[in-house]
Each structure stands twice: as C-alpha cells, then as structure tokens.
C-alpha positions in Angstrom: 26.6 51.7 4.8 26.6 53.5 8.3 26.6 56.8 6.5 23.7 55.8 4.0 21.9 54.8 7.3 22.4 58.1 9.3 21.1 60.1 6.1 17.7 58.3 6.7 14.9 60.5 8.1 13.9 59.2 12.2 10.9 57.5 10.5 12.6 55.2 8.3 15.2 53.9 11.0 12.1 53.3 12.9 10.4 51.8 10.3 13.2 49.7 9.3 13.7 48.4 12.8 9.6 48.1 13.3 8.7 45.8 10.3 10.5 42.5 11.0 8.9 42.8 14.3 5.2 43.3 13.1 6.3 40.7 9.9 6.6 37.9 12.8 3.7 39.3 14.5 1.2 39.0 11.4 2.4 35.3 10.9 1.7 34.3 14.6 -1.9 36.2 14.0 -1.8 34.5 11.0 -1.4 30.4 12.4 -3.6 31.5 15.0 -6.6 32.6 13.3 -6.1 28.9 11.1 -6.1 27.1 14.5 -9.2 28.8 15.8 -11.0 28.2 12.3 -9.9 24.5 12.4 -11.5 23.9 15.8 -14.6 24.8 14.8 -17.4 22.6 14.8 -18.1 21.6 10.8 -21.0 19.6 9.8 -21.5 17.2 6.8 -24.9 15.3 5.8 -24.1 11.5 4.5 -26.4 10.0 2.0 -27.0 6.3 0.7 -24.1 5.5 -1.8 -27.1 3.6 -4.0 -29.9 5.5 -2.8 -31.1 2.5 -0.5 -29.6 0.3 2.5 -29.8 -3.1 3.9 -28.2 -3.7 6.6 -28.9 -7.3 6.6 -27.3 -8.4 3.3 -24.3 -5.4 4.0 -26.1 -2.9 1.4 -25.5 0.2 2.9 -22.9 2.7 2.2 -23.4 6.0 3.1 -21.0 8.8 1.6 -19.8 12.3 1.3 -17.0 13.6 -0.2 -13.7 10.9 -0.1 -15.5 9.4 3.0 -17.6 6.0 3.3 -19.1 4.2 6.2 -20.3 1.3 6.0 -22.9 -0.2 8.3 -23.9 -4.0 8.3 -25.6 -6.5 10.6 -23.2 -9.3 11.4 -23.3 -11.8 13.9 -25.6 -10.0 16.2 -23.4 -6.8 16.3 -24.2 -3.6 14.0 -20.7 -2.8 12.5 -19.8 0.3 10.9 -16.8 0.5 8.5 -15.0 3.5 7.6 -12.8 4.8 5.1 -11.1 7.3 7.5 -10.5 6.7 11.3 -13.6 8.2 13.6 -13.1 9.2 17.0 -16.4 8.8 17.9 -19.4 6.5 16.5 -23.3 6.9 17.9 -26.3 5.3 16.1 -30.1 6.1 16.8 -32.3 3.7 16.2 -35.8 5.4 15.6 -39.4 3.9 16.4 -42.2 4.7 14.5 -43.2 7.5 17.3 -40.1 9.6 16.3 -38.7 8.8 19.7 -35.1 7.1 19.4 -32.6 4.4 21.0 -29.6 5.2 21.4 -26.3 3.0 21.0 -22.9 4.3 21.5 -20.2 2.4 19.2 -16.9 1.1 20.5 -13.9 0.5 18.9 -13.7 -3.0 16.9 -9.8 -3.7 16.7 -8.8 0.2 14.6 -10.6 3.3 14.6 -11.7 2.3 10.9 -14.3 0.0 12.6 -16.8 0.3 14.9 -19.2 -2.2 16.8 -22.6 -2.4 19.1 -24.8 -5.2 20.2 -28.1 -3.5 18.9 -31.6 -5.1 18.3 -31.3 -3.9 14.6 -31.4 -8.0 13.4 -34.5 -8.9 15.0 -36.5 -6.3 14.0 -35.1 -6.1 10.0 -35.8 -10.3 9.8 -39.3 -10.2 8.4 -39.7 -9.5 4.4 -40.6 -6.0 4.3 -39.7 -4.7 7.5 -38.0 -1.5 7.9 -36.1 0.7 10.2 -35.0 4.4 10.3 -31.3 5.1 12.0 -29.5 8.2 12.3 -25.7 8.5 13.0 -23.0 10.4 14.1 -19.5 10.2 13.5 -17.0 12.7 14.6 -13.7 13.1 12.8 -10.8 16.3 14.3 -13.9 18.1 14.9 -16.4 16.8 12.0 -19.8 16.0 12.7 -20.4 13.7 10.2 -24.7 12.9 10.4 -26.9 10.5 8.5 -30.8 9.7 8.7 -31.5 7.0 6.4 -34.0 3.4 6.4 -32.7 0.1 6.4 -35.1 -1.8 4.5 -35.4 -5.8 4.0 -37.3 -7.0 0.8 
C-alpha cells in the first residue's frame, strides 16, 4: 500500500490529505448557515378559525398551520390558550380612532396559557358591541400576529 501511495502524483497526496479536512469544514459551514437561518425573525398572520369571535361566550379561535390560540373573557381576565407554548403574549386593544392599548400577558400556570386584567368585558357587554384586537405571540423566534373583532350579538 506504501508503494501504491508513493506512485501518486504530489497533487493527489495533497489532495488525499486535504479533503477530510475541507469535508469537516463544509459540515461546520453547513450547521452554521441552519443556525443563522433559524434565528431569523419569521412572521405568520392568524385568522378566525370560524371566520368570527366572541370573546364573551369563548368563540374565538384563531389559527395557522398546527397552531391555535384561543382567547376568551373569563372572570375579569382575558385568557389566551395555546396549542404550543409561547414565550411571549401581547394584545392591543384598538379604539375606534386607530390608536391602541396595550396589555402585556403573563404566564397563567404553563406557557400554554396566558392571562391579563383587561377592560375587554365591560366594553363587549352590550348586544351589539364590538371591539378590534391585535396580538402578538412569539414562539423560538416566530412572530405570530392577528387583527381581528370581537363582536357580541
């Protein structure tokens, strides 16, 4: 084998002794490249499940993809419900001027559920009344958003 070796040209013994190098090389470019693509910020719209929410009765379900959230009035907090863990949970609360409120969710018990003390009853408890609300929930770097309008019939 040492004599098949030494009958090699200078190029191939440097070639043979260069490619596991640049072979490990192109797989730590390779994971890196992933990791940088993987941090980057990715955006998803959520849109009413049925088209339609009331908060009030627990009728709203937005969606995209495998994920729903679930937001619902209930004893004077506005509760969102996920089907993934969020890391972060914000709703806007939107006056008929455009100009919004802002609430910041904690934590309710798991990352699956989310909580604020919010005006949102008050203002949905006459027949016919009606509210717009944005969110935003993040997820390992997914902005998930949502503008929709609770309404009560």
């Amino acid at each position: 084998m040492i004599k098949a070796f030494s009958k090699l040209d200078k190029h191939t013994k440097v070639a043979i002794f260069i490619a596991p190098i640049l072979l490990i090389l192109g797989f730590a470019a390779a994971d890196m490249w992933e990791e940088h693509k993987a941090s980057e910020v990715r955006f998803y719209q959520m849109i009413p499940e049925d088209g339609q929410c009331n908060i009030l009765t627990k009728e709203c379900i937005l969606a995209v993809d495998n994920l729903r959230i679930s937001i619902y009035e209930e004893d004077g907090l506005t509760t969102a419900n996920s089907t993934f863990a969020l890391d972060t949970m914000t709703l806007f609360v939107v006056d008929q001027n455009g100009m919004s409120e802002t609430y910041r969710m904690g934590m309710k018990d798991s990352p699956h559920y989310w909580y604020q003390k919010t005006e949102l009853a008050e203002q949905l408890a006459q027949s016919g009344s009606e509210k717009t609300l944005r969110f935003v929930a993040t997820i390992d770097g997914g902005q998930y958003i949502a503008e929709f309008t609770s309404k009560t019939p």
